[in-house]
N, C-alpha and C positions, 0 to 999 in steps of 0.2 A: 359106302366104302370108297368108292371111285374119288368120293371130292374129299376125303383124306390123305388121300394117295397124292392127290395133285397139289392138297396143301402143305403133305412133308415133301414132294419137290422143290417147291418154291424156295417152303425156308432152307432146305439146302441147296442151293441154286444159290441165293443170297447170302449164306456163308460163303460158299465156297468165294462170291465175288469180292466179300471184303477180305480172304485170305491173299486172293490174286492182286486188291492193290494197296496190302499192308506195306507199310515202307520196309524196308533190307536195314540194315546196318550201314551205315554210310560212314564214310574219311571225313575227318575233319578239316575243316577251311584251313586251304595255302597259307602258311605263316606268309606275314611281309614280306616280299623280294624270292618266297622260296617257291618257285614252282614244281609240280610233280618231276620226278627223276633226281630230285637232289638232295644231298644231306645239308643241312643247313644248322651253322652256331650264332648267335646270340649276347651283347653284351649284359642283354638283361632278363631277369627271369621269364620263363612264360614267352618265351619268344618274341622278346620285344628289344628294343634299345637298338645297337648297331648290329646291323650285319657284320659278321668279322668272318666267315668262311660259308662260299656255296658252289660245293664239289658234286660232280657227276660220277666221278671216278676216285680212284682212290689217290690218301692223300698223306702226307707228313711233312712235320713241322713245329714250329711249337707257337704256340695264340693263345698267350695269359688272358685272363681279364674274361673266361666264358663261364658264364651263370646257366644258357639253359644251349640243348640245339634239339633239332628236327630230320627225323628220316623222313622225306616227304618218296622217298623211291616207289616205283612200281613191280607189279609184281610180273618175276622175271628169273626162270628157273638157275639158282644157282650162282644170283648175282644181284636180290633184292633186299636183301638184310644187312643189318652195318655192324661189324664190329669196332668202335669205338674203343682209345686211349687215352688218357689224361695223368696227372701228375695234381695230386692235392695233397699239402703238407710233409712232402717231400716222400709220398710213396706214389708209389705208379699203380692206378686203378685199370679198370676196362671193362666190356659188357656189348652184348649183342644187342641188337635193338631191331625191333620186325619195319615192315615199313607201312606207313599211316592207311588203315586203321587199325592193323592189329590182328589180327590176337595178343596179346602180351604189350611189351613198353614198345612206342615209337618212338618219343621224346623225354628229354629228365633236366628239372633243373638243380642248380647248384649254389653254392655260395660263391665260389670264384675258382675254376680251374684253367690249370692249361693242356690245352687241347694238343695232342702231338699225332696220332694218328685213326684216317679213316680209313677200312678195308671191305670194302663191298663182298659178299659171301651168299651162300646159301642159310640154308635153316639152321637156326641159334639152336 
């Protein structure tokens, strides 16, 4: 009985240790040029092509020509979330975006909008 004992400790000893260094959820790697804290746009999808805006703070304006961009913000009570604006085919869109990794969207590509305004926020 005893060295049954000490064999269901082991194998729970050794769960528990591969529970302690399962990996977490991880961010996804810094787009190009966008380090953490920043919203970042894009002239080509998937966060590639030109850099054309990387804002810390909030922003307006208008920057045709953007296909994808990136909340790389951290998290930061009441001021890590982005509400995004844009202008596609002559309506005015918009949408909250969490910041990378998420739960929900951090980043979205496009066929070609323009961008008019960033406004840093709390929870979407």
């Amino acid at each position: 009985m005893r060295k049954r004992s000490v064999t269901v400790l082991a194998v729970a000893a050794a769960f528990v240790g591969v529970l302690a260094t399962a990996p977490t959820a991880s961010a996804e790697a810094n787009p190009a040029g966008c380090p953490k804290q920043y919203f970042c746009a894009y002239s080509g999808e998937g966060e590639s092509g030109r850099l054309l805006l990387k804002t810390a703070g909030n922003w307006s304006g208008n920057i045709p020509g953007v296909k994808s961009f990136f909340n790389n913000g951290v998290k930061f009570a009441g001021a890590d979330h982005v509400q995004a604006s844009w202008n596609y085919n002559g309506s005015s869109w918009g949408n909250c975006f969490h910041y990378n990794p998420g739960p929900g969207e951090y980043k979205a590509d496009f066929d070609s909008i323009t961008l008019t305004k960033v406004v840093w926020r709390g929870e979407c």
